[in-house]
Backbone as numpy.savetxt, mean C-alpha at the origin, in Angstrom:
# Nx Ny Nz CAx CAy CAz Cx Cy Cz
8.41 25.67 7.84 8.05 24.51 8.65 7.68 23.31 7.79
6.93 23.33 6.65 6.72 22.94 5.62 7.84 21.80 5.22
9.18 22.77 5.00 10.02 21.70 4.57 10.67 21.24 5.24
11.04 21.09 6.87 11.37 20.61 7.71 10.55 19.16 7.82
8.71 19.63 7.89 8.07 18.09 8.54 8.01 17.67 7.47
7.99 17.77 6.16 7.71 17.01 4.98 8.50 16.00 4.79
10.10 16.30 4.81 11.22 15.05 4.30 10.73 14.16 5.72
10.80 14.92 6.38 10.93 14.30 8.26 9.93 13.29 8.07
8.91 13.70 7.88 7.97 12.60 8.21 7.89 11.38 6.62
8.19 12.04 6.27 8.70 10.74 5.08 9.52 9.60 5.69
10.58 10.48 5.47 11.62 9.41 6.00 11.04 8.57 7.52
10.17 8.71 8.44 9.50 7.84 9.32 8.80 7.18 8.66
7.81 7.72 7.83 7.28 6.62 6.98 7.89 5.29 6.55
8.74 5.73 5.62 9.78 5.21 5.11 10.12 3.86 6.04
10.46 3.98 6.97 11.17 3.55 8.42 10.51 2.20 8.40
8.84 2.75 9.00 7.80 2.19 9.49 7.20 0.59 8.12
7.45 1.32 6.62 6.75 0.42 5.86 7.71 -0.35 5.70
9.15 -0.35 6.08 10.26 -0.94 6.26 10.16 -2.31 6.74
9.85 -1.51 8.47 9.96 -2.71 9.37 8.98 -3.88 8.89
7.75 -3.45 8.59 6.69 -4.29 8.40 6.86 -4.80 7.28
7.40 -4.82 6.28 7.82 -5.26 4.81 9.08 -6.57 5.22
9.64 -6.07 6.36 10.92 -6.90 6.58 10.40 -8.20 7.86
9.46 -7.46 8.43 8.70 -8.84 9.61 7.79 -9.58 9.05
7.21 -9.47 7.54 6.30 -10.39 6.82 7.29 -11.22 5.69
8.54 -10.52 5.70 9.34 -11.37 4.75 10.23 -12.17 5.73
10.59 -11.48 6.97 11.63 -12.75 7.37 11.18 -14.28 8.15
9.62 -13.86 9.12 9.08 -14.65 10.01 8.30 -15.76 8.38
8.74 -17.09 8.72 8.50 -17.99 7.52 7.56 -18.33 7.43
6.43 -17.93 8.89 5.43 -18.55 8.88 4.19 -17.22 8.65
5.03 -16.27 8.34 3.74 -14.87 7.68 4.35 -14.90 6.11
4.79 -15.74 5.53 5.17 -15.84 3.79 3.72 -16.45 3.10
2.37 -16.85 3.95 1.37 -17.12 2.81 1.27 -15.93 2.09
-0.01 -16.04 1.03 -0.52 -15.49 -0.10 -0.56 -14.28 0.67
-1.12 -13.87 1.57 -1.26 -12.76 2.41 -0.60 -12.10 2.90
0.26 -13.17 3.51 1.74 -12.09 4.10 2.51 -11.27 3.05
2.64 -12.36 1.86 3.35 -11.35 0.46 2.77 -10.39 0.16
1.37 -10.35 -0.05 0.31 -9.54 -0.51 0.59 -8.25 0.34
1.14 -8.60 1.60 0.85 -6.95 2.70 2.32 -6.80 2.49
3.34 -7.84 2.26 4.55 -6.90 1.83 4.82 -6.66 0.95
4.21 -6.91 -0.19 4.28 -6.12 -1.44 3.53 -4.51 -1.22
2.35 -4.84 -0.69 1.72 -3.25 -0.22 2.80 -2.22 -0.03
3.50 -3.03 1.02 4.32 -2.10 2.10 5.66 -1.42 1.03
6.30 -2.49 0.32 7.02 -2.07 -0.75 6.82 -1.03 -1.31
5.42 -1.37 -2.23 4.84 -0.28 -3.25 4.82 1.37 -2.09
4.43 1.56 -1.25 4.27 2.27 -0.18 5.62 2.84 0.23
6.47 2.06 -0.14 8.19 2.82 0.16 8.40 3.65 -1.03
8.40 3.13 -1.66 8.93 3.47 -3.17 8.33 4.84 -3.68
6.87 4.84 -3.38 5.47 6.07 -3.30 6.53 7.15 -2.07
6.96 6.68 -0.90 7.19 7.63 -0.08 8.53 8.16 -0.62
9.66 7.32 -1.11 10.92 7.43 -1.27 10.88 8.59 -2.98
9.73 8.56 -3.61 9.96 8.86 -4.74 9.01 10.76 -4.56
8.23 10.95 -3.30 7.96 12.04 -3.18 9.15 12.91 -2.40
10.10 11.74 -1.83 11.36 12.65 -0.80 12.21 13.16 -1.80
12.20 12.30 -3.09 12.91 13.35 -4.06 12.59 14.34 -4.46
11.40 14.12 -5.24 10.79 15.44 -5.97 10.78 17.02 -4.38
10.87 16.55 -3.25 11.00 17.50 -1.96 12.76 18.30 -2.79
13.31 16.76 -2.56 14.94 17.35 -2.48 15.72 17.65 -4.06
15.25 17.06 -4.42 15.62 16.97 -6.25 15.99 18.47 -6.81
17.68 18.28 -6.78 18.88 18.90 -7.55 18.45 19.03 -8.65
18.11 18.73 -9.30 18.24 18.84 -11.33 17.03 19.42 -11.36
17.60 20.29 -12.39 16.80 21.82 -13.20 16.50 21.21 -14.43
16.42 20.18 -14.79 16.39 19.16 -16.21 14.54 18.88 -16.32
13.99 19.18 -17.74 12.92 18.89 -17.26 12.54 17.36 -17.35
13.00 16.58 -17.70 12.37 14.79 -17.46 12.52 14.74 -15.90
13.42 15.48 -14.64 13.69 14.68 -13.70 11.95 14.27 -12.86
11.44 15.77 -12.74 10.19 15.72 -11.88 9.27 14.56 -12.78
9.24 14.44 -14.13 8.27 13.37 -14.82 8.51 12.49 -14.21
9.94 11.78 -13.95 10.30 10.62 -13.74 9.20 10.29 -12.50
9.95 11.37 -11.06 9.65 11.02 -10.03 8.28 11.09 -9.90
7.50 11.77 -10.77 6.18 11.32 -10.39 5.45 10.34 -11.37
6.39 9.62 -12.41 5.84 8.58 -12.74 5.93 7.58 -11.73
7.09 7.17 -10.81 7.17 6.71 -9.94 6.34 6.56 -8.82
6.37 8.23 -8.58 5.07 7.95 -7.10 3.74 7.31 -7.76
3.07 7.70 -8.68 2.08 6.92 -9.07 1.81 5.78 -9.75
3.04 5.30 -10.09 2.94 3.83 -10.80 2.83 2.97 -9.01
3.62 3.67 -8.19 3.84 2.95 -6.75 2.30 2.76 -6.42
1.78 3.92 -6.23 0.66 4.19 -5.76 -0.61 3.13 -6.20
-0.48 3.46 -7.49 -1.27 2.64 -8.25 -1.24 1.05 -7.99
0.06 0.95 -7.71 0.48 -1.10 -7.68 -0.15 -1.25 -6.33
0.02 -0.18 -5.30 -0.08 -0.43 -3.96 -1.50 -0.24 -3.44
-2.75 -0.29 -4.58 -4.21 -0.09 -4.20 -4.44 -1.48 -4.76
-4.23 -1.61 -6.70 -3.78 -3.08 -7.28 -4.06 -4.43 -6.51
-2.66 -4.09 -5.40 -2.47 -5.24 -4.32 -3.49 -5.02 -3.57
-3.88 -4.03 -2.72 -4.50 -4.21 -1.62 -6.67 -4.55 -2.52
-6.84 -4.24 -3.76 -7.41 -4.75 -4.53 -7.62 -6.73 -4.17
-6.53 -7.05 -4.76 -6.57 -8.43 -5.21 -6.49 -8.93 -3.63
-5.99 -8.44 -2.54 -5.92 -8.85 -1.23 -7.55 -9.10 -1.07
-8.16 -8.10 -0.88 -9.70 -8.56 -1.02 -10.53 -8.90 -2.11
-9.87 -9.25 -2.98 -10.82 -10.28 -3.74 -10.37 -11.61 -3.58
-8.85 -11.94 -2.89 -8.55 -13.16 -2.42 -9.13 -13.98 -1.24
-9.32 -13.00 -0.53 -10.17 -13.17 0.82 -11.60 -13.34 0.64
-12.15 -12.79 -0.11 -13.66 -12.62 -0.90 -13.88 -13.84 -1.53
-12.59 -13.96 -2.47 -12.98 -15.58 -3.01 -13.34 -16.88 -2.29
-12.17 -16.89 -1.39 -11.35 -17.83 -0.68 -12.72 -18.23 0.43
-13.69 -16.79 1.16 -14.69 -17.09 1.73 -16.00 -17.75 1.30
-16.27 -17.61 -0.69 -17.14 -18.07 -1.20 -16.89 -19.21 -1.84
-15.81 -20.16 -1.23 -15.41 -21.23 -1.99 -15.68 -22.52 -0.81
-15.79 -23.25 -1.21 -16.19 -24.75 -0.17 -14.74 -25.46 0.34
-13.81 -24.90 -0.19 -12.56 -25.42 0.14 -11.97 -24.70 0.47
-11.68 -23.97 1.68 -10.82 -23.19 2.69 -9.72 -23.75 2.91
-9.11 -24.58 2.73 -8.09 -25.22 3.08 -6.46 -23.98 2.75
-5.64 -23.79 3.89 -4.74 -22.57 3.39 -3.62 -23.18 3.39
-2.69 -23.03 2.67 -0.80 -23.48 2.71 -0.27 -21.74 2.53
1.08 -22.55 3.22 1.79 -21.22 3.67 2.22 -20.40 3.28
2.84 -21.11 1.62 3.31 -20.30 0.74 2.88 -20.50 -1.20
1.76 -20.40 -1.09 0.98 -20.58 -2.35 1.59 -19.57 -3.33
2.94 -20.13 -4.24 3.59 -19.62 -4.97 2.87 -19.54 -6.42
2.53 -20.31 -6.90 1.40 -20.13 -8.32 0.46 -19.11 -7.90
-0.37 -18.86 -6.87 -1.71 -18.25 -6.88 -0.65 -17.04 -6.73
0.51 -16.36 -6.41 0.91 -14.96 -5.86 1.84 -14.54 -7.17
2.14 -15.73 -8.16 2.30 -15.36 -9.43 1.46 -15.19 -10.52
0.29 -16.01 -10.17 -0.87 -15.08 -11.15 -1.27 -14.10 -10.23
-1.64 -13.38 -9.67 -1.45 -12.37 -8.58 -0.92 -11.36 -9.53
1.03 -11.93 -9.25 1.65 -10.33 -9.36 1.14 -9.92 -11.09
1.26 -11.17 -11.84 1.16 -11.32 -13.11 -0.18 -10.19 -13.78
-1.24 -10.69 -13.09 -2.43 -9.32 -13.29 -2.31 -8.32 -12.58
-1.51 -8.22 -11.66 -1.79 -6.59 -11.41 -0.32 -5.84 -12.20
0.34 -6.63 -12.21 1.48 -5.41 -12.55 1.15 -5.05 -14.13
0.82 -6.24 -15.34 0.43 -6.28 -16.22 -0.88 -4.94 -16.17
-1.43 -4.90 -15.36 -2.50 -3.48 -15.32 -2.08 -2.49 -15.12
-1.03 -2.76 -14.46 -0.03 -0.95 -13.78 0.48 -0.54 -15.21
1.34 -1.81 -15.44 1.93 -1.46 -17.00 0.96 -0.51 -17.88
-0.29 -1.49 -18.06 -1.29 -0.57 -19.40 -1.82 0.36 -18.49
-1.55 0.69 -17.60 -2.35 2.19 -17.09 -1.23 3.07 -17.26
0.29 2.63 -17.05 1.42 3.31 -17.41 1.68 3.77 -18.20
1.35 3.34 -19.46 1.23 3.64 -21.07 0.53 4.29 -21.24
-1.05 4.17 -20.64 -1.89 5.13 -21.29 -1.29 6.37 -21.22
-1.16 6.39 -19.45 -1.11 7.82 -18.95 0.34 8.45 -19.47
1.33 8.29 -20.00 2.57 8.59 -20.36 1.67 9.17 -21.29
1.42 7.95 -22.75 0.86 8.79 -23.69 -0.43 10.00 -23.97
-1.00 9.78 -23.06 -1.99 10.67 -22.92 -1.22 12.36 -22.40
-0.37 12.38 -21.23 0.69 13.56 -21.28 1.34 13.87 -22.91
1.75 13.24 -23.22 2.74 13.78 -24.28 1.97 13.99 -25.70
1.10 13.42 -25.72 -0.18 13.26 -27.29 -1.29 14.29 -27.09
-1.94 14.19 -25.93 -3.12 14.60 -25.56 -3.46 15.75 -24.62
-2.21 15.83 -23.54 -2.35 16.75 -22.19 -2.78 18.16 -22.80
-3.55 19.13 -22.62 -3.07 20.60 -22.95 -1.69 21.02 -22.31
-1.55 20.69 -21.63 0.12 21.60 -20.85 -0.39 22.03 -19.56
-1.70 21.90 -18.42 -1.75 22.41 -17.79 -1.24 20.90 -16.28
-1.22 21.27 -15.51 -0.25 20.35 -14.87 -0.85 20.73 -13.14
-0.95 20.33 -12.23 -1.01 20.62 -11.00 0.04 21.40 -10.07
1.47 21.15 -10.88 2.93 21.42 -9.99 4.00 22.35 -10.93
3.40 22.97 -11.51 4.23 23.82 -12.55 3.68 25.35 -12.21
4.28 25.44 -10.72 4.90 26.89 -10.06 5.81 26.41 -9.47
6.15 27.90 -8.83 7.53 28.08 -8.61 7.71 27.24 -6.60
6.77 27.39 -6.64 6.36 27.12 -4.45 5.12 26.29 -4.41
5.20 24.85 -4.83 3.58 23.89 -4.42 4.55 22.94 -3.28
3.24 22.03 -2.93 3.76 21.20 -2.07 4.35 19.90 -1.81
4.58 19.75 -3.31 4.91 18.10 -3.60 6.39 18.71 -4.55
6.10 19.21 -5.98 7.50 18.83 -6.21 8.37 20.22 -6.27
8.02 21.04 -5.60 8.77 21.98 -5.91 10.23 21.80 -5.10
11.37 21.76 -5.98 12.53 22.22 -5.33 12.79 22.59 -3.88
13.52 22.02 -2.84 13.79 23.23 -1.65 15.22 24.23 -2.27
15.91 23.36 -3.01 16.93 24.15 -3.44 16.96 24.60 -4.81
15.84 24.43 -5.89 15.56 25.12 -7.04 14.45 25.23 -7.45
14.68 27.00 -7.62 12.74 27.19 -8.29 12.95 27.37 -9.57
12.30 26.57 -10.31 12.27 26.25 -11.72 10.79 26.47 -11.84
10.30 27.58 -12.69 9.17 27.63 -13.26 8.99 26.43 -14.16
9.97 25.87 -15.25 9.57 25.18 -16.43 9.76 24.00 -16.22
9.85 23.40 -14.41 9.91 22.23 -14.41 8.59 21.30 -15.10
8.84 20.34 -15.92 7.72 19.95 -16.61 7.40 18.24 -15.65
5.88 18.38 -15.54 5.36 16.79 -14.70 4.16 16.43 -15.28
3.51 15.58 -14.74 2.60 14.65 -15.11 1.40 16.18 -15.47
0.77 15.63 -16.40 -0.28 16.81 -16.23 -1.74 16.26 -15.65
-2.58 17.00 -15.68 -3.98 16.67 -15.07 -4.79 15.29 -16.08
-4.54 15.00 -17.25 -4.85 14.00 -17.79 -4.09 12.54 -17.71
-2.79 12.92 -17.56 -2.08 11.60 -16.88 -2.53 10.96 -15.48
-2.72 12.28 -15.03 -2.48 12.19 -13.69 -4.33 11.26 -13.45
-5.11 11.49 -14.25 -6.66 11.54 -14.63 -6.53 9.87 -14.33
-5.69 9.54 -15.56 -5.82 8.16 -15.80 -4.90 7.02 -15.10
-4.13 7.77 -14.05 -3.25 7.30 -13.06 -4.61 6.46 -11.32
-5.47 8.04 -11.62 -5.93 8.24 -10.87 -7.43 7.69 -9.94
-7.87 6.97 -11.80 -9.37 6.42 -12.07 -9.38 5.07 -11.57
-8.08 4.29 -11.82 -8.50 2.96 -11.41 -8.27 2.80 -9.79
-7.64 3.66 -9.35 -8.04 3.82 -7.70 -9.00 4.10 -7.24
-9.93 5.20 -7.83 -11.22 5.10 -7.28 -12.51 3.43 -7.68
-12.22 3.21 -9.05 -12.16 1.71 -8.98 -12.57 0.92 -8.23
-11.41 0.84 -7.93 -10.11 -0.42 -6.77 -11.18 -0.28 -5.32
-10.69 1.39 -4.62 -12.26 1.43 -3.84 -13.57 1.16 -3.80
-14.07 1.56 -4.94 -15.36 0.91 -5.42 -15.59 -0.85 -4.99
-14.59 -1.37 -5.68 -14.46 -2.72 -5.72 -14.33 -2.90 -4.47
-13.39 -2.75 -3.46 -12.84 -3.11 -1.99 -14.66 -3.05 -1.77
-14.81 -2.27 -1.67 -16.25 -2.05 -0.82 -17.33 -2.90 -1.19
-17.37 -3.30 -2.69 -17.86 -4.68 -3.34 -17.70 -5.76 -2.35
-16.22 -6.45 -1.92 -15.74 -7.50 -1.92 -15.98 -7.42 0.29
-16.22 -5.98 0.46 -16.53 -5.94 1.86 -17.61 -6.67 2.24
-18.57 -5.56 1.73 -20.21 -6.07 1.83 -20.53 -7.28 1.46
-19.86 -8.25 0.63 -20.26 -9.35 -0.29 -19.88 -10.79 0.92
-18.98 -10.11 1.68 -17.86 -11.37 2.39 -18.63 -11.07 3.61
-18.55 -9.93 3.99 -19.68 -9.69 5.71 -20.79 -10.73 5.52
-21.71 -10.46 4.51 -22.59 -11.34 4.61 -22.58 -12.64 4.54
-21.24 -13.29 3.97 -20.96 -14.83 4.07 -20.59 -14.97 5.45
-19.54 -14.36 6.03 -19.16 -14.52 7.43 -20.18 -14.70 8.54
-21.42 -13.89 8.11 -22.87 -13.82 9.29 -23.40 -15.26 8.93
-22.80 -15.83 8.00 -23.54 -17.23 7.19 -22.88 -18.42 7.95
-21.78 -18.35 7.82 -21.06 -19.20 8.69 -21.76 -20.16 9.70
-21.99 -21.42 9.85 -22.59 -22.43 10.60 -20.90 -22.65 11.53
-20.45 -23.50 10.59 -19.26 -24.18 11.03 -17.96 -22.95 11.30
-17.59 -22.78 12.33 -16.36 -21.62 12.39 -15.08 -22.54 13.13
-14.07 -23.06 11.95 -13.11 -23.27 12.63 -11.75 -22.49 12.73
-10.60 -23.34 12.67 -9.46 -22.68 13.19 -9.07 -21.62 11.72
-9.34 -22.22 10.49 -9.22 -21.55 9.11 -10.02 -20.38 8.94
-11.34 -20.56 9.57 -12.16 -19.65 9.52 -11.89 -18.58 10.73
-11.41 -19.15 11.29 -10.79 -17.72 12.39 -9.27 -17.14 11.72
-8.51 -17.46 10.94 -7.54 -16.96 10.40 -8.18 -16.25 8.87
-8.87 -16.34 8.08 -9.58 -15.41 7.00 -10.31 -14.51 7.86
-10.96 -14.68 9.14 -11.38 -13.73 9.40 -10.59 -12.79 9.91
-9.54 -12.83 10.41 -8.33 -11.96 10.43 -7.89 -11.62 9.36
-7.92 -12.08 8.20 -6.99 -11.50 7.33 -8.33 -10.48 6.77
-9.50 -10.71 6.98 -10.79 -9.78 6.76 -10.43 -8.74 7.15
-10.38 -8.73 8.79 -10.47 -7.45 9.34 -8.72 -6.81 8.95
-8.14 -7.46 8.44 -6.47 -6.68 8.42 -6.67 -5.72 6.72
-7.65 -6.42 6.08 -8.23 -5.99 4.88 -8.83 -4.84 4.94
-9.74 -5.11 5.99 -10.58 -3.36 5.45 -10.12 -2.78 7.00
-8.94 -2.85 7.72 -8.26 -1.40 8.51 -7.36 -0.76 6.53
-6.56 -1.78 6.41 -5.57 -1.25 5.43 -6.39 -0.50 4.37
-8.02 -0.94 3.96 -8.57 -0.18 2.71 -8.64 1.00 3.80
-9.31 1.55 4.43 -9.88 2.41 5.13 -8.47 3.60 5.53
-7.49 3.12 6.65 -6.18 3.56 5.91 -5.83 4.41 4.63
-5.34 3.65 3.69 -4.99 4.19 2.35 -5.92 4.74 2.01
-7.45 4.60 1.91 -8.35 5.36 1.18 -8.09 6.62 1.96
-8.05 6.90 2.89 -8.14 8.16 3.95 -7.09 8.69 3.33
-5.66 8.62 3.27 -4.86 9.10 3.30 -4.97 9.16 1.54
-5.24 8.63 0.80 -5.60 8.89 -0.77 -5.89 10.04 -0.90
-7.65 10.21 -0.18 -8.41 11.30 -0.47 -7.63 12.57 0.61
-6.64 12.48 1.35 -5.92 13.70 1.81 -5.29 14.18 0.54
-4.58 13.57 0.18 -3.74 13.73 -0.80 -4.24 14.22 -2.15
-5.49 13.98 -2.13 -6.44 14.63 -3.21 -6.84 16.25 -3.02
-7.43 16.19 -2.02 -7.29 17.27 -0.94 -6.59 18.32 -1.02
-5.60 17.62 -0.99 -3.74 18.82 -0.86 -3.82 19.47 -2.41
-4.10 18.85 -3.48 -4.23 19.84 -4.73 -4.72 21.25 -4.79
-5.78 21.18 -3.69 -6.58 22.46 -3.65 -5.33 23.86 -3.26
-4.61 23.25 -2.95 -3.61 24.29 -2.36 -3.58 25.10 -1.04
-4.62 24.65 -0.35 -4.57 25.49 1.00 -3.53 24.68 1.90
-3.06 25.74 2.64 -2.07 25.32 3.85 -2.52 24.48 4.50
-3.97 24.62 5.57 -4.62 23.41 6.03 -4.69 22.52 5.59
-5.22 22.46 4.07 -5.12 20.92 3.74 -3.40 19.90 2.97
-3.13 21.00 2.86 -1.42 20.61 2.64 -0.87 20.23 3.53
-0.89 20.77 4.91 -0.64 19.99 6.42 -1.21 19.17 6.93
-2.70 19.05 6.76 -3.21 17.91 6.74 -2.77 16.64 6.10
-2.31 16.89 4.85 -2.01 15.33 4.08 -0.27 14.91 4.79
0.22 16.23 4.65 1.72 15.73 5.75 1.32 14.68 7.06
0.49 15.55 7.71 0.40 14.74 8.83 -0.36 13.11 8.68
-1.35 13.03 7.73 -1.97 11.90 7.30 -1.25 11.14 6.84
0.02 11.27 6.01 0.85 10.76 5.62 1.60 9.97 6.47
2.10 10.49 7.70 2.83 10.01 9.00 1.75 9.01 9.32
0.72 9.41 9.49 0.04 8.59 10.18 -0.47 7.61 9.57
-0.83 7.57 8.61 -0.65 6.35 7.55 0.34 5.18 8.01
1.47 5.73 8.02 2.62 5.02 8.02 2.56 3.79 9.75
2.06 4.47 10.35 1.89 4.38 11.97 0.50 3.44 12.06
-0.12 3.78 11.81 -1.40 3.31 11.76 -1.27 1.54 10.49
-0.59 1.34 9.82 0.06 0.52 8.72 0.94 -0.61 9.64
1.71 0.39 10.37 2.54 -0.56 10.90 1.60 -1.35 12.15
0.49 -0.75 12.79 0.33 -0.89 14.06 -1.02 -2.01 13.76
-1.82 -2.12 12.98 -2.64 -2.76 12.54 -1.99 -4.24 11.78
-0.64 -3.93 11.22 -0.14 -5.53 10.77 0.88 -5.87 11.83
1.44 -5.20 12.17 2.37 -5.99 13.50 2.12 -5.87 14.84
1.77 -4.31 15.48 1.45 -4.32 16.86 0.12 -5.33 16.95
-0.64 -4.76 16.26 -2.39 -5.23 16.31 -2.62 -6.61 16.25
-1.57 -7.50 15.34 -1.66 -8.26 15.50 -1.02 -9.68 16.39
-1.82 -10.52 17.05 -1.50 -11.08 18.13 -0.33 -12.12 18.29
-0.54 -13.18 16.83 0.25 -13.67 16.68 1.76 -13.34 15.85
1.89 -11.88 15.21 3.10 -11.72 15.09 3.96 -11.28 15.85
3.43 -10.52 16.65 3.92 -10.20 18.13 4.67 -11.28 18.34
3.40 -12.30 18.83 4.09 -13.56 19.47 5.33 -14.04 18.56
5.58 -14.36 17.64 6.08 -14.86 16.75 7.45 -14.09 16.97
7.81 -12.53 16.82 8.46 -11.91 17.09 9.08 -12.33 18.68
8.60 -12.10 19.60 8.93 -12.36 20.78 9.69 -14.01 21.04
8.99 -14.71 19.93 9.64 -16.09 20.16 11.13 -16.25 19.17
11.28 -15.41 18.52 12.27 -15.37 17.62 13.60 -14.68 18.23
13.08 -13.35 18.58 14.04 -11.90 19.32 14.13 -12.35 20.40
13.07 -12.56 21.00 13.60 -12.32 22.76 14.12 -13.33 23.30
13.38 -14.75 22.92 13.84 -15.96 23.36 14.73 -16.69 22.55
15.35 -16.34 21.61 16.19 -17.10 20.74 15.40 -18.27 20.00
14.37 -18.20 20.33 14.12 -19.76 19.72 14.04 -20.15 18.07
13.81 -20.59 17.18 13.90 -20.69 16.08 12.53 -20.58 15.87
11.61 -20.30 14.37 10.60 -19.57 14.06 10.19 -20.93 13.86
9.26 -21.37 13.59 8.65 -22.24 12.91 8.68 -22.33 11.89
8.75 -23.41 10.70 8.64 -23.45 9.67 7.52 -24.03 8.96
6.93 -25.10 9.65 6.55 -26.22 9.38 5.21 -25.41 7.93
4.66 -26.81 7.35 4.22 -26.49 6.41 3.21 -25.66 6.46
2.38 -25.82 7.77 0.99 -25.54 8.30 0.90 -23.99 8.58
1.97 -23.24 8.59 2.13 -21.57 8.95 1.71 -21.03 10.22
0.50 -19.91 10.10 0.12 -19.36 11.44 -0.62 -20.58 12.08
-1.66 -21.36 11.66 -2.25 -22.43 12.07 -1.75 -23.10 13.23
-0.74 -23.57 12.63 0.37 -25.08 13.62 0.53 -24.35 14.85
1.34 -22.82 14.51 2.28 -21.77 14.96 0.68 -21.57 16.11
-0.05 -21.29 15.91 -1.25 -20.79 16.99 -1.78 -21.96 17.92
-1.45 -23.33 17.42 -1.94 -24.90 17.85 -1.49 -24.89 18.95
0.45 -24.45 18.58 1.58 -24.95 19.64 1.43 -24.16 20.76
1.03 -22.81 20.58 2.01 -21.70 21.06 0.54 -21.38 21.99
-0.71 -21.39 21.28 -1.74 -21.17 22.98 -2.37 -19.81 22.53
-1.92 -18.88 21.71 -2.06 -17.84 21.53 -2.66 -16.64 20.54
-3.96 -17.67 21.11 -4.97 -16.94 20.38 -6.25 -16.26 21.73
């Protein structure tokens, strides 16, 4: 049953971080700092799902293949906390600054952005490579013949060789981190928001991108610590992270597109009515002025 819901619910995953990766890149007026920020998430989040459907299905008896794929899932993983990281310290900033003023597509601020986090994925990439191959003893989480992440459905390879418990260590640390921090940048911004005298139309759009902030930490952290979980090796908690996994995906999509009011709208004015999206410089702002729909 195992390997039936595992690819299965991937590939929905898959589906789900799709759509939402593709409705924050095509609607022109969800391209601010934020909209990139949640489709880069959603990216990193494909790539994490697409790179565990291999190690499920993965042909080659070679031992680099499983390294690869789980350098992959966790370099993904890693970029995709990174982002949702700098998402709330952007929001965190942006609330402790006297100039709220937002544009739609703040291309410098999302290139120093990608610039520090990927630059961090990189040196966490390095460590942890070298720390496997210099440092690891040889003991590994996925080196039997039947676990739940990379074992073969069509080859049992005892000597498949993967990340070991010290890679995996230092893959693993700056996510708890990253949480640490989110929860920093929570508590720090709640209390500016209760501060708030003046609440206008800007200040009702950060406060959305607040609350779209900590569903998505709360989210991924959940489904993190499943996945932490699933090491232990019990069936319950190995089905548990399957199913958390799906629901991740569901819960991801439903919090940035269902949940939210104006992409809906935005959608509906695009799909259903033909009309053309808005462009104008002003983004969700203008788009919420015209349209009534808040």
């Amino acid at each position: 049953m195992r390997k039936i819901l595992n690819p299965l619910f991937h590939a929905i995953a898959m589906v789900l971080f799709l759509l939402t990766a593709i409705i924050y890149f095509v609607l022109p007026t969800l391209r601010d700092l934020a909209g990139n920020i949640i489709t880069t998430i959603n990216i990193c989040l494909i790539v994490s799902q697409a790179a565990d459907l291999v190690r499920i299905f993965t042909e080659y008896s070679n031992h680099i293949s499983f390294i690869i794929t789980d350098i992959i899932l966790y370099v993904s993983l890693l970029g995709a906390f990174f982002w949702l990281n700098s998402f709330g310290f952007y929001i965190w900033k942006t609330f402790k600054s006297r100039n709220v003023f937002l544009r739609v597509t703040d291309v410098r601020k999302y290139c120093y952005y990608s610039s520090v986090v990927w630059s961090s994925v990189i040196l966490m990439t390095a460590l942890a490579i070298s720390a496997h191959f210099l440092l690891d003893t040889g003991t590994n989480p996925y080196r039997k013949t039947q676990t739940q992440f990379s074992s073969s459905i069509l080859v049992d390879d005892v000597e498949q060789e993967t990340i070991g418990w010290l890679g995996i260590a230092i893959f693993f640390t700056p996510v708890a981190f990253t949480i640490l921090f989110n929860i920093f940048f929570y508590i720090t911004t709640l209390k500016v928001i209760k501060r708030i005298n003046i609440y206008g139309r800007i200040h009702h759009k950060l406060k959305g991108c607040f609350n779209l902030f900590l569903q998505l930490f709360l989210i991924m952290t959940t489904a993190w610590l499943f996945l932490l979980l699933s090491w232990l090796n019990f069936d319950g908690l190995i089905y548990a992270h399957i199913v958390v996994n799906l629901l991740q995906a569901i819960l991801v999509f439903y919090v940035c597109v269902g949940h939210q009011s104006h992409v809906t709208f935005l959608l509906r004015k695009s799909c259903c009515y033909a009309e053309p999206v808005p462009t104008g410089e002003w983004g969700d702002e203008m788009t919420h002025m015209n349209g009534g729909n808040y």
